[in-house]
MIPA-904367 format. One line per field, with one value per residue (C-alpha): residue number from 1; residue in one letter; chain; x, y, z. Coordinates in Angstrom, 3 decimals, always signed. Layout:
<rs>
num: [NUM; ...]
residu: [A; ...]
chaine: [A; ...]
xx: [X; ...]
yy: [Y; ...]
zz: [Z; ...]
</rs>
This chain:
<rs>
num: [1; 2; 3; 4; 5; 6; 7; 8; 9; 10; 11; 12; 13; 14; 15; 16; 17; 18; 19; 20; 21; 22; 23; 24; 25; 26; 27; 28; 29; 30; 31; 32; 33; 34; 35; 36; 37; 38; 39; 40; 41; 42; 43; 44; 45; 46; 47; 48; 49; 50; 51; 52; 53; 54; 55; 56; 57; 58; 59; 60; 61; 62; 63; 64; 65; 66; 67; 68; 69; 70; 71; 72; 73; 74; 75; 76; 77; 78; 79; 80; 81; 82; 83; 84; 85; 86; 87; 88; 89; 90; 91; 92; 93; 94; 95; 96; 97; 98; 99; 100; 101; 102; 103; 104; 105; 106; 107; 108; 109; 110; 111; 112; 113; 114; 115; 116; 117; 118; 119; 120; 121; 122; 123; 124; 125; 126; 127; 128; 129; 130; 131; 132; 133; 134; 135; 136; 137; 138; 139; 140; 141; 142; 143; 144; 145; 146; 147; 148; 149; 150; 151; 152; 153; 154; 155; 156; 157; 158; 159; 160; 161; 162; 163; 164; 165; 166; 167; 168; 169; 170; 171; 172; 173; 174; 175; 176; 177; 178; 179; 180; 181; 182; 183; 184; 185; 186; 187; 188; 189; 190; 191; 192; 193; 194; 195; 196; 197; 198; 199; 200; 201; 202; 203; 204; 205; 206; 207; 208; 209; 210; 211; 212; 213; 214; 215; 216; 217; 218; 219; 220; 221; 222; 223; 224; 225; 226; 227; 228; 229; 230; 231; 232; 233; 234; 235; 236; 237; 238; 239; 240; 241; 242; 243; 244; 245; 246; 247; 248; 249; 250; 251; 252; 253; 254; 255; 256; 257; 258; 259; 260; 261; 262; 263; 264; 265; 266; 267; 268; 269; 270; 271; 272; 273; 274; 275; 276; 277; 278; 279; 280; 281; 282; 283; 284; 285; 286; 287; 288; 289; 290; 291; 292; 293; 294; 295; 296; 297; 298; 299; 300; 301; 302; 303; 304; 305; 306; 307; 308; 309; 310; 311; 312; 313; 314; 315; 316; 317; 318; 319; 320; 321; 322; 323; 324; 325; 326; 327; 328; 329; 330; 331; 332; 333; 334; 335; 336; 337; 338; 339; 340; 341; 342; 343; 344; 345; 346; 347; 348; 349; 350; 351; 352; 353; 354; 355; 356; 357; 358; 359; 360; 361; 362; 363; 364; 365; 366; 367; 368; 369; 370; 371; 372; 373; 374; 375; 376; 377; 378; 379; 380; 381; 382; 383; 384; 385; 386; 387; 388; 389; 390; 391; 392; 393; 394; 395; 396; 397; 398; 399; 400; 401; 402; 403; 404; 405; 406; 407; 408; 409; 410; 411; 412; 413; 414; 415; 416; 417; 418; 419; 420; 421; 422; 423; 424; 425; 426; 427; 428; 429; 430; 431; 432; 433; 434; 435; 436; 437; 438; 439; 440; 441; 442; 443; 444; 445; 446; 447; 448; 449; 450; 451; 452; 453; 454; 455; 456; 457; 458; 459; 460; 461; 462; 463; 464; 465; 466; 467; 468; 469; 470; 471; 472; 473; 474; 475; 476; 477; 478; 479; 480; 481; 482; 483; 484; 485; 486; 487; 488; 489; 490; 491; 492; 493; 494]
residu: [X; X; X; X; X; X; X; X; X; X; X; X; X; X; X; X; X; X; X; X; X; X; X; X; X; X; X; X; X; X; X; X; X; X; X; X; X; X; X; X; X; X; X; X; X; X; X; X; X; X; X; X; X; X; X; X; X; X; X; X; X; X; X; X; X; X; X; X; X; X; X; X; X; X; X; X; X; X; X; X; X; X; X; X; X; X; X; X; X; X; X; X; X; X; X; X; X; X; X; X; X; X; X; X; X; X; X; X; X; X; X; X; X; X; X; X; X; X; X; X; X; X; X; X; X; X; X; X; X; X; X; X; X; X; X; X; X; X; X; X; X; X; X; X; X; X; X; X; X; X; X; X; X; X; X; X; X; X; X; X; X; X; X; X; X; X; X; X; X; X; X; X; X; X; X; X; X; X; X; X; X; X; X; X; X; X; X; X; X; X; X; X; X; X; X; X; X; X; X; X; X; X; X; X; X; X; X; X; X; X; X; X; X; X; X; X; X; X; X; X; X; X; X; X; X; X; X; X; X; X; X; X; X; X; X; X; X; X; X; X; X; X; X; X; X; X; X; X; X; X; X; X; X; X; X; X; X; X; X; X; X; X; X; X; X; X; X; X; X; X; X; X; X; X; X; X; X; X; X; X; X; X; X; X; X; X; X; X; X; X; X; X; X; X; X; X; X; X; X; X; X; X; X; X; X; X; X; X; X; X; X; X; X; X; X; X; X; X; X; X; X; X; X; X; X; X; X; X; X; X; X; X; X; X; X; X; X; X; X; X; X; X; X; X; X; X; X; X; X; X; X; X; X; X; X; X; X; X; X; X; X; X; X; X; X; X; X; X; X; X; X; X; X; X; X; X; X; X; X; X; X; X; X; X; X; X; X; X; X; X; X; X; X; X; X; X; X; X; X; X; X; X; X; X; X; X; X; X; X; X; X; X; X; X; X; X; X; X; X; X; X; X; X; X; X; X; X; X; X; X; X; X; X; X; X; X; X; X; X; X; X; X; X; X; X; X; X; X; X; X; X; X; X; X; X; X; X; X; X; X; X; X; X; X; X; X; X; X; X; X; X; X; X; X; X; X; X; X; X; X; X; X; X; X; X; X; X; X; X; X; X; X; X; X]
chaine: [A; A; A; A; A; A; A; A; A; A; A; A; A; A; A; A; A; A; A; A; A; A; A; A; A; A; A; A; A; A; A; A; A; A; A; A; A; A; A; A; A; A; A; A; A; A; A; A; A; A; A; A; A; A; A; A; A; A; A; A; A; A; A; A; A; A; A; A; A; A; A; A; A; A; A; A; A; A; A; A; A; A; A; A; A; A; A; A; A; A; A; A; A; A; A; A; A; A; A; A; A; A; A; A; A; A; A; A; A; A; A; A; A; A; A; A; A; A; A; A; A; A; A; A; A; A; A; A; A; A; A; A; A; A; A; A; A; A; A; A; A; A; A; A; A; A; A; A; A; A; A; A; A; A; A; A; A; A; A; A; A; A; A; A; A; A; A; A; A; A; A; A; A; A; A; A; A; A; A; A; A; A; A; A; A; A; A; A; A; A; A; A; A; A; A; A; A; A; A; A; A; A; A; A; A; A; A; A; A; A; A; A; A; A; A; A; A; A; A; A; A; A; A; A; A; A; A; A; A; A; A; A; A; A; A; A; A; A; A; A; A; A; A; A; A; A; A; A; A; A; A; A; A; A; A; A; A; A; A; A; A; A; A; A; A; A; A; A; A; A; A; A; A; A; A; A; A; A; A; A; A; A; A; A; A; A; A; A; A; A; A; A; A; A; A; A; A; A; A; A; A; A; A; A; A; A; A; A; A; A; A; A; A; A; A; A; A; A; A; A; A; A; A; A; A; A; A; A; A; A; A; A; A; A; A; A; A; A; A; A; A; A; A; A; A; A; A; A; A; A; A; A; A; A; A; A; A; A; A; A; A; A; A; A; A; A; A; A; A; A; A; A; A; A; A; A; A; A; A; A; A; A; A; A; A; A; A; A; A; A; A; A; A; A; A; A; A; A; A; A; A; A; A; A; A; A; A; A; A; A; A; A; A; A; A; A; A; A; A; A; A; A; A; A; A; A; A; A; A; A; A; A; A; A; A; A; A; A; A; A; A; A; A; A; A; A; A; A; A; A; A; A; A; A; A; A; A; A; A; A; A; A; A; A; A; A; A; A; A; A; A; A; A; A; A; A; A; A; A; A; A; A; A; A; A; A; A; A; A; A; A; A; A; A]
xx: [+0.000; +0.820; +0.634; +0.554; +2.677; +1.477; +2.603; -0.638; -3.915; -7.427; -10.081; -13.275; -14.224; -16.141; -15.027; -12.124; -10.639; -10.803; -9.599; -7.109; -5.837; -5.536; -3.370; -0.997; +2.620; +2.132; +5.076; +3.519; +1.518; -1.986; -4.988; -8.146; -11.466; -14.395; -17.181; -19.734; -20.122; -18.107; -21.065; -22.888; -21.477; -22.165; -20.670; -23.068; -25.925; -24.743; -27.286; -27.126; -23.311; -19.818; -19.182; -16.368; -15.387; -15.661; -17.376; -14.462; -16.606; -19.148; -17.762; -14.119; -12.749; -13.131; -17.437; -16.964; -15.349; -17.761; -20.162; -18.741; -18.155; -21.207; -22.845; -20.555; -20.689; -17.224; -16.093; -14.196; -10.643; -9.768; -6.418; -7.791; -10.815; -8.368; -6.841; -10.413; -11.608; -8.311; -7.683; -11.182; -11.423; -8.501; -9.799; -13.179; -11.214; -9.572; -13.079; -14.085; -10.793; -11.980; -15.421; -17.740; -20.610; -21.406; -24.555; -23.921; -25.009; -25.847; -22.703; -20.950; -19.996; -20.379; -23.857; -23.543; -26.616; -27.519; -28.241; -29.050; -26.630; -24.569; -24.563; -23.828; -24.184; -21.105; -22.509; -21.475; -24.173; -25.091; -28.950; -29.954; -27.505; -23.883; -22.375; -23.209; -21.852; -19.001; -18.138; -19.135; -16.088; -13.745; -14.781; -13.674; -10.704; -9.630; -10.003; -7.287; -4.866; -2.290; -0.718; -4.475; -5.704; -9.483; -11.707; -15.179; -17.587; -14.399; -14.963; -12.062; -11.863; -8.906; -6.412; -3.205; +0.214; +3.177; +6.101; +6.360; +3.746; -0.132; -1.208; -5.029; -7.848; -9.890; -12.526; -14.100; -15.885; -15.928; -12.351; -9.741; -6.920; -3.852; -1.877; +0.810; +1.380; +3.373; +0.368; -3.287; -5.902; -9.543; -12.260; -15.047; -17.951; -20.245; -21.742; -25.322; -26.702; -25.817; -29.524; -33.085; -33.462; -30.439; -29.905; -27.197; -26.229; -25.561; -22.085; -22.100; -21.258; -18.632; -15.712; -13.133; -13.375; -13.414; -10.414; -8.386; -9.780; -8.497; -5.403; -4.627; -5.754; -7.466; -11.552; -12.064; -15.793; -17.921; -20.609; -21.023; -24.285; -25.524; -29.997; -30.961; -33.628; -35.525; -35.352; -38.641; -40.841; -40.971; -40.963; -41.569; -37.382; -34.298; -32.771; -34.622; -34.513; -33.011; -34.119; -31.681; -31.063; -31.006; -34.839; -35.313; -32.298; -34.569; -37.343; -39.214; -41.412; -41.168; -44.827; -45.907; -48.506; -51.221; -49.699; -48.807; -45.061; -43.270; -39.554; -40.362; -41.187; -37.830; -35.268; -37.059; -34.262; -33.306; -36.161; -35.705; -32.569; -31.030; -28.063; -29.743; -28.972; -31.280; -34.249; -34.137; -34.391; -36.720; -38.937; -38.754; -39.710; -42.597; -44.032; -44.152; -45.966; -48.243; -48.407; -47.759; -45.366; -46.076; -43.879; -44.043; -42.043; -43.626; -41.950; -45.456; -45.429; -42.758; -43.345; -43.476; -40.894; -38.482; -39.061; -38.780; -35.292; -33.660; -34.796; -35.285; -34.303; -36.074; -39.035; -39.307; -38.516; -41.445; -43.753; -43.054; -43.949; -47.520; -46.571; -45.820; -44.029; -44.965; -48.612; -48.853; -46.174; -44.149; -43.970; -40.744; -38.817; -35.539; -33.198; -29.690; -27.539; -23.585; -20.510; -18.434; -16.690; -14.589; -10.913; -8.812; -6.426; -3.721; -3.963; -2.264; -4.896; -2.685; -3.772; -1.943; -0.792; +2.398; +1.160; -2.357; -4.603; -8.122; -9.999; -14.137; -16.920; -14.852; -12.147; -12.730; -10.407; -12.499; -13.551; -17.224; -17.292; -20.626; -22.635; -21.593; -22.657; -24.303; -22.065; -18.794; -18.471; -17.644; -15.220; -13.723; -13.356; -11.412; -9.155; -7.873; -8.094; -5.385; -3.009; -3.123; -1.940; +0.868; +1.947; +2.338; +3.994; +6.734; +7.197; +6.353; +8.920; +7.578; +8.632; +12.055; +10.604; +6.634; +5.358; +4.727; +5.811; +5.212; +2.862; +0.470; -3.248; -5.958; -7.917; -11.181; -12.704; -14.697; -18.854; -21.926; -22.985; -26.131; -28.979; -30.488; -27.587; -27.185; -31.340; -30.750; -28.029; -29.707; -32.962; -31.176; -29.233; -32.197; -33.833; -31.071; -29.735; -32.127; -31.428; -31.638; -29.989; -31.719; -29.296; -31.297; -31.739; -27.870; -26.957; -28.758; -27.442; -24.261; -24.250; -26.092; -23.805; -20.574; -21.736; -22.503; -19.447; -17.301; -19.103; -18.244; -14.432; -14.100; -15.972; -14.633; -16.678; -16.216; -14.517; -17.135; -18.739; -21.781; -19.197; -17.127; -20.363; -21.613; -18.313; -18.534; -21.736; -20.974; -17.853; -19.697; -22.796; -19.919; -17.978; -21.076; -23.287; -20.133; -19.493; -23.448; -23.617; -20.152; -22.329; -25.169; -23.360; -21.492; -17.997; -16.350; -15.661; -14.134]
yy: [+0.000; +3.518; +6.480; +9.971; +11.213; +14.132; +16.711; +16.671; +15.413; +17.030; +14.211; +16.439; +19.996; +21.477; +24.899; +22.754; +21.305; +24.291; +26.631; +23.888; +24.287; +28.209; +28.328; +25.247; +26.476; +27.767; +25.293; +22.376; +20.121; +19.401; +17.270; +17.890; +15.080; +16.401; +12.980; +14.781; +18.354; +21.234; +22.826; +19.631; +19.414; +19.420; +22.851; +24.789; +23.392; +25.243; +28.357; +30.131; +31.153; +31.212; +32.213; +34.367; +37.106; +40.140; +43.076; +42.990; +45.651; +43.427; +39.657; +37.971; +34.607; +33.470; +33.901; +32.292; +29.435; +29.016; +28.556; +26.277; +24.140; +24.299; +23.226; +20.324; +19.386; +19.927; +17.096; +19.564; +19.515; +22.618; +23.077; +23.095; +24.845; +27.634; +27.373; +27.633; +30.620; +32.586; +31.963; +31.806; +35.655; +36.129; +33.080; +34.661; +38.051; +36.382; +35.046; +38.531; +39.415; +36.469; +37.738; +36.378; +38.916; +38.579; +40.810; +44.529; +46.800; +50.250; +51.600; +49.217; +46.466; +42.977; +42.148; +39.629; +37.422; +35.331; +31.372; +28.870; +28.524; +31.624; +34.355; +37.203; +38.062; +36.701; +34.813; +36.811; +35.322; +35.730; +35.747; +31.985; +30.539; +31.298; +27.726; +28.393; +32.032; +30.726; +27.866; +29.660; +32.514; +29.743; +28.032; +30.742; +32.151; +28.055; +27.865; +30.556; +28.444; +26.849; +24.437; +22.588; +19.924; +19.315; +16.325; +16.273; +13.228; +11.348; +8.524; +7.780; +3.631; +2.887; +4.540; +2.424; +3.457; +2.312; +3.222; +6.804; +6.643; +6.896; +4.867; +6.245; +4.476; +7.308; +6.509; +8.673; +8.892; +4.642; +4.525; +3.371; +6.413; +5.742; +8.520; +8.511; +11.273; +11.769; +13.628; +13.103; +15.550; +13.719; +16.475; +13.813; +15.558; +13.537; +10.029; +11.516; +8.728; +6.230; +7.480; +6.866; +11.052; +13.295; +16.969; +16.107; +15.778; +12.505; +12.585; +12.078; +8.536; +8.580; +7.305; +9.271; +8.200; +4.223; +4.500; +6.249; +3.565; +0.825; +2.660; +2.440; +6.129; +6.412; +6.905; +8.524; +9.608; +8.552; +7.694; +12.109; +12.387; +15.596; +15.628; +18.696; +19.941; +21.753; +19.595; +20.481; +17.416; +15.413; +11.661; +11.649; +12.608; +10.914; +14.674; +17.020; +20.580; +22.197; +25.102; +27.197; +27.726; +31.134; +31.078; +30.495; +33.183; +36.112; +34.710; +32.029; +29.711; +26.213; +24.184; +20.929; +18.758; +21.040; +23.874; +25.469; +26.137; +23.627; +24.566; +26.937; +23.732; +21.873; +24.837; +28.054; +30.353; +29.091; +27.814; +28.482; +29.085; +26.122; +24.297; +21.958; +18.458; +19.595; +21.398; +17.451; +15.880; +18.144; +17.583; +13.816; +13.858; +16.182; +13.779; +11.116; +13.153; +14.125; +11.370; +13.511; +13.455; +16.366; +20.029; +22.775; +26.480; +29.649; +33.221; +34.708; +37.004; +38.683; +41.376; +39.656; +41.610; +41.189; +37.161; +37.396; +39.479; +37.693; +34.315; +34.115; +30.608; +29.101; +31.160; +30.102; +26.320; +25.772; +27.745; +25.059; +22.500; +24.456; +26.667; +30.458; +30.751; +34.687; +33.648; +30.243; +27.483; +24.763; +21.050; +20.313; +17.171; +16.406; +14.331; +13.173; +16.526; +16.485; +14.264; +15.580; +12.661; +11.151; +10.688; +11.823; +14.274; +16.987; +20.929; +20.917; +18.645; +15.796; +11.688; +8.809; +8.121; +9.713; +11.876; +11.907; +14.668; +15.681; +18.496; +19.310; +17.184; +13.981; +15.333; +15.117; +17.880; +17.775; +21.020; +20.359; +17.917; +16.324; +18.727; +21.150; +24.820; +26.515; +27.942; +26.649; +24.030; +26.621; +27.944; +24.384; +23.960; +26.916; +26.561; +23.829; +23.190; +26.193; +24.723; +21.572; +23.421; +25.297; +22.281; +20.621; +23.691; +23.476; +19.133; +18.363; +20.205; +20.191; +17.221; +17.821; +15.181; +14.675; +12.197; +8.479; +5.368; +1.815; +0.271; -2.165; -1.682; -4.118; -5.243; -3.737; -6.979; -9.235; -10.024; -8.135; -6.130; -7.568; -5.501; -3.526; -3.228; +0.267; +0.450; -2.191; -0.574; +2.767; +1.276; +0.102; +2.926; +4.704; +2.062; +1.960; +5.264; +8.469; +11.579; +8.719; +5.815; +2.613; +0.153; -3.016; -2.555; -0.947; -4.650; -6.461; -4.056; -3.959; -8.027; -7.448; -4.618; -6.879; -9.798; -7.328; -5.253; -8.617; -9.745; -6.986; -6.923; -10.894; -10.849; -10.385; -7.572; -5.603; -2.156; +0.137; +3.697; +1.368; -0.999; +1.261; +3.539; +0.346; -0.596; +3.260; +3.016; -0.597; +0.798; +3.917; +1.830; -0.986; +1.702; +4.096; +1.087; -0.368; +2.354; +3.192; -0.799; -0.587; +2.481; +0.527; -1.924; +0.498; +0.759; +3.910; +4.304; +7.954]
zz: [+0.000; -0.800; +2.221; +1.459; +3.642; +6.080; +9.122; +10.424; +9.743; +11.207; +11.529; +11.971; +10.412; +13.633; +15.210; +16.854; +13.878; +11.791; +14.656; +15.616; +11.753; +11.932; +14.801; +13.435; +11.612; +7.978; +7.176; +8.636; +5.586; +6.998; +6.138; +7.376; +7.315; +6.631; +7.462; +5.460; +4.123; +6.285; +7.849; +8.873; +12.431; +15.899; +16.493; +13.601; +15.374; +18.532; +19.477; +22.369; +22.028; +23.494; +27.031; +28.056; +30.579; +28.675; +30.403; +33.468; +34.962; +36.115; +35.758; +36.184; +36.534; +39.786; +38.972; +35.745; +37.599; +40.369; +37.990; +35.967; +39.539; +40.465; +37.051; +36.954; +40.508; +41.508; +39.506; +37.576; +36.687; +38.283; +36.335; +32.946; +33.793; +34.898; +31.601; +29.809; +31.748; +31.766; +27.887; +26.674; +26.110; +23.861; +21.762; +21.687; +20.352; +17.789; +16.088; +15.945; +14.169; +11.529; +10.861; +13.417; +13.805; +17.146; +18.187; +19.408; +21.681; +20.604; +21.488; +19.773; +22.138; +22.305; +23.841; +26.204; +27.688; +30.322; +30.551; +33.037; +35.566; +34.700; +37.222; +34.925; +31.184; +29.707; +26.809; +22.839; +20.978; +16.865; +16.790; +18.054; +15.618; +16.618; +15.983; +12.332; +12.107; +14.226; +12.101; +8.570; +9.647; +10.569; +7.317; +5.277; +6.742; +6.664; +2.821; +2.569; +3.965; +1.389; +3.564; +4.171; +1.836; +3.042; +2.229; +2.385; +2.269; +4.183; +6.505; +8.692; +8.382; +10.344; +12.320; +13.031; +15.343; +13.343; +15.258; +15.389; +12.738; +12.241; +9.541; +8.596; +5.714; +4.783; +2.780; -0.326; -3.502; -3.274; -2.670; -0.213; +0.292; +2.275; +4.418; +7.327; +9.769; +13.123; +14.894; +14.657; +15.796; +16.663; +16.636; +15.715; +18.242; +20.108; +20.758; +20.225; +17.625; +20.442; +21.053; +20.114; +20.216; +19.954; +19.368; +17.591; +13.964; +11.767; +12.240; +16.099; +16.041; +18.150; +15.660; +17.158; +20.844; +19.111; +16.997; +20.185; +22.571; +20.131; +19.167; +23.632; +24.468; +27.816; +28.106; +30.384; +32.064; +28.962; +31.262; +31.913; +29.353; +29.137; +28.325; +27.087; +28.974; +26.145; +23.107; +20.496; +21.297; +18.189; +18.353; +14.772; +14.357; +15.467; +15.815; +17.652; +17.315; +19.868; +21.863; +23.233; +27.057; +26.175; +25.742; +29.214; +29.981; +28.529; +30.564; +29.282; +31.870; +31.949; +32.208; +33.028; +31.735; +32.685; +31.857; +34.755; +36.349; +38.373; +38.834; +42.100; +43.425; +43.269; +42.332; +44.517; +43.814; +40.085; +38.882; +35.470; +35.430; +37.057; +35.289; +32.436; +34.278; +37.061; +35.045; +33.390; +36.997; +38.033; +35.106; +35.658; +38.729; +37.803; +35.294; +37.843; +40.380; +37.443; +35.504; +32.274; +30.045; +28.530; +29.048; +27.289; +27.342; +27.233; +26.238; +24.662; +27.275; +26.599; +23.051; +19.823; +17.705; +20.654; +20.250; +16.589; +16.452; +19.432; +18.381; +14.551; +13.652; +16.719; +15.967; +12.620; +12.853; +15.591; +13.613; +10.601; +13.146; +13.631; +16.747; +17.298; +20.001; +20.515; +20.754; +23.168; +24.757; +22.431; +23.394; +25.187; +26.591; +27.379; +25.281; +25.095; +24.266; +24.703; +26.388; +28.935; +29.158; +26.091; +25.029; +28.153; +27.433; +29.431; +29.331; +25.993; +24.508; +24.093; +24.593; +26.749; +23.236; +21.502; +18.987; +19.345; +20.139; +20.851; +20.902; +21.069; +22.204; +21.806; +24.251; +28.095; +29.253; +32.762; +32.526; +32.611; +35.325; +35.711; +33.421; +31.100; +31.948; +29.280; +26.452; +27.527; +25.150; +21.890; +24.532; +25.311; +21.449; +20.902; +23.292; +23.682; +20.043; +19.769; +22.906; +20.575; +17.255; +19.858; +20.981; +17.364; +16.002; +19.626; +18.748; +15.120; +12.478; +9.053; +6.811; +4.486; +2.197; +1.164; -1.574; -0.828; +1.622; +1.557; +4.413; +5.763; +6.927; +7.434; +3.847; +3.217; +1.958; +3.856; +5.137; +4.633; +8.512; +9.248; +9.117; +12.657; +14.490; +15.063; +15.783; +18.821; +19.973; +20.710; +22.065; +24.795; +25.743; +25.826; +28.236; +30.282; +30.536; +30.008; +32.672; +35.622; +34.953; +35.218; +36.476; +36.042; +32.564; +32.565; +33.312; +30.979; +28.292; +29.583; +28.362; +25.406; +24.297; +25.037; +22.523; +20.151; +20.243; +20.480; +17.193; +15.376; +16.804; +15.992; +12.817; +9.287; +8.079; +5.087; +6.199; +5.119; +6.835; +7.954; +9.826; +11.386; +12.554; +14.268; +15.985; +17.278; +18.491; +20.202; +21.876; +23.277; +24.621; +25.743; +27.663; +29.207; +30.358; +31.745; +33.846; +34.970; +35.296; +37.710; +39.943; +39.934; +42.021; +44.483; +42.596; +42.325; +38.840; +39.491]
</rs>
């Protein structure tokens, strides 16, 4: 087999893997993997916005922090979320200096809102869709870059250390390409379509965090699953819409079954406003005292033209679905959101293995702890996503000689996957592990899980996108129900 031969190669094309590519050494070659189109990713789905300290006259670090600790229930790694707070501002300066439009006051400053769990305004928002504008600026400032090769519709297929080495399949247009780097960035997202119902896009598969795991990186918290307390009720979807915690942050009630508020009940002082992992809890435990299922969020009270400028895309989407949300509540219910756990890495984003980085959703830096607070996973991305390219650019000189080597990867040929899979899979992670974990069923799925994922390790399968999704999702559900099954029975898994 022939390897193109690589500085660095990008697998992902979210805000971390493009930012992680602006900040890397002109000199340095780079390829970036793109598993689809660049705007289909977790990070342009991202609304409410980016948080940062940037009015000093009225927020610093030390609140940023606190709220961050108590959001993630002091299971934070207090080290890097220094690093994240303390940097995050400069990184948030620099997307400005690429084009981001974030909205402004009248005099001209950033305006900065408020979300669930934050104690001041601190969050630089574009509309209700700042992952997009965020990740459209990146986009285009990344397509000036000489040095970057980008492919689109790639599916990573393999992902080998040889010596020193990465071997990587990548697979496009039908065809089996070959390349060979000495560092690897994995900005893959999230394990969302592990689910029955994710906010998340098609891409979250997880690939990333099962190609590190088998490649000897250390997993590390996969079991921290963020629900989404506000996800647009719509069985009918595998992805549901998401709306923003910044709804409730400009004042929007949340309403149980018979439409009437609850959260003064459980959260008096927060209600609303509490981080998202308890508004979830809370509204569990209000459909069992109810015996509704239904929720619903109501900002009609506020003026119409305010909803319609502040929230445009939201407003817009849920009136396709038949509901104006300046006029009467939308259906809510929680649903599985974002990981704060995933491929373990140090404050300079690098892996237990040699050469191997990770930055974004699939990364657990330990800066979220136990639930992410609103906003700071854009800031996460573009952090440590630039500590990664400064590290590279410090350890990885650019190559004296490019072209082709000789190697070995594993053939391509082999079985048909059987059919349904995947579908099994996320029915019972969503039996066994939905806001409160059921550890009965984590058990039984636990065992179920293991036979699958031991199948698809064992078996000769054709390497093909369908495969390797399937082995992702099987090494996610193995490693999450292992660790809710290992609580279940008393262990400290921590």
């Amino acid at each position: 087999m022939q390897f193109e031969k690589f500085d660095v190669i990008i697998v992902g094309s979210g805000v971390a893997g493009l930012y992680c590519a602006l900040n890397l050494n002109r000199a340095l070659k780079i390829l970036m993997i793109s598993k689809k189109e660049l705007t289909l990713c977790n990070s342009a789905l991202a609304q409410g916005g980016v948080a940062a300290v940037m009015n000093p006259k009225d927020d610093d670090y030390s609140l940023h922090i606190k709220d961050t600790l108590i959001a993630g229930g002091y299971k934070n790694d207090m080290n890097n979320l220094k690093i994240l707070v303390e940097q995050g501002p400069t990184d948030v300066k620099n997307l400005i200096k690429y084009g981001v439009d974030f909205d402004r006051n009248a005099d001209g400053s950033v305006n900065l809102t408020l979300e669930g769990g934050h104690s001041r305004h601190r969050i630089a928002h574009h509309k209700d869709s700042t992952g997009f504008e965020i990740v459209t600026a990146l986009i285009d400032q990344t397509l000036k870059l000489k040095n970057l090769t980008i492919l689109e519709n790639a599916h990573l297929l393999g992902l080998e250390k040889a010596d020193e080495d990465f071997h990587l399949d990548i697979f496009k247009s039908g065809k089996h390409h070959y390349y060979t780097t000495k560092a690897v960035v994995l900005a893959t997202g999230g394990i969302g379509r592990v689910y029955d119902y994710t906010t998340n896009s098609a891409i979250a598969t997880g690939d990333g965090i099962q190609f590190a795991y088998n490649v000897g990186a250390r997993i590390k918290h996969l079991s921290y699953i963020q629900f989404h307390p506000t996800a647009f009720a719509d069985k009918k979807n595998r992805e549901c819409f998401l709306v923003s915690e910044a709804v409730r942050g400009e004042g929007a009630y949340l309403l149980n079954g018979n439409k009437e508020r609850f959260m003064h009940k459980y959260e008096p002082e927060r209600k609303e406003l509490a981080p998202r992992d308890v508004v979830s809890q809370c509204m569990m435990k209000e459909q069992e005292t109810i015996g509704s299922d239904e929720f619903w969020l109501d900002i009609s009270y506020k003026d119409p033209e305010f909803v319609k400028n502040r929230f445009p895309m939201i407003y817009q989407r849920v009136l396709e679905k038949g509901y104006d949300m300046t006029k009467g509540p939308i259906p809510i219910y929680p649903c599985q959101h974002y990981l704060m756990g995933g491929i373990d890495v140090d404050g300079n984003g690098a892996t237990t293995v040699k050469g191997l980085y990770a930055a974004g959703e699939c990364a657990h830096t330990g800066v979220h702890g136990l639930n992410r607070l609103a906003s700071n996973s854009l800031l996460e991305a573009l952090v440590f996503s630039r500590l990664i390219a400064e590290q590279i650019n410090l350890t990885t000189p650019a190559a004296r000689e490019y072209g082709f080597v000789e190697g070995e990867m594993r053939s391509p040929e082999g079985e048909e996957l059987p059919k349904g899979i995947r579908t099994e899979i996320r029915h019972i992670m969503q039996k066994s592990y939905f806001v409160v974990p059921n550890y009965e069923e984590a058990a039984k799925g636990f065992a179920r899980v293991s036979e699958i994922k031991e199948m698809l390790d064992k078996g000769n399968y054709a390497l093909t996108p369908d495969y390797i999704e399937a082995k992702s999702l099987a090494t996610i559900a193995y490693i999450v129900l292992g660790e809710v099954a290992a609580r279940g029975r008393g262990e400290n898994i921590d």
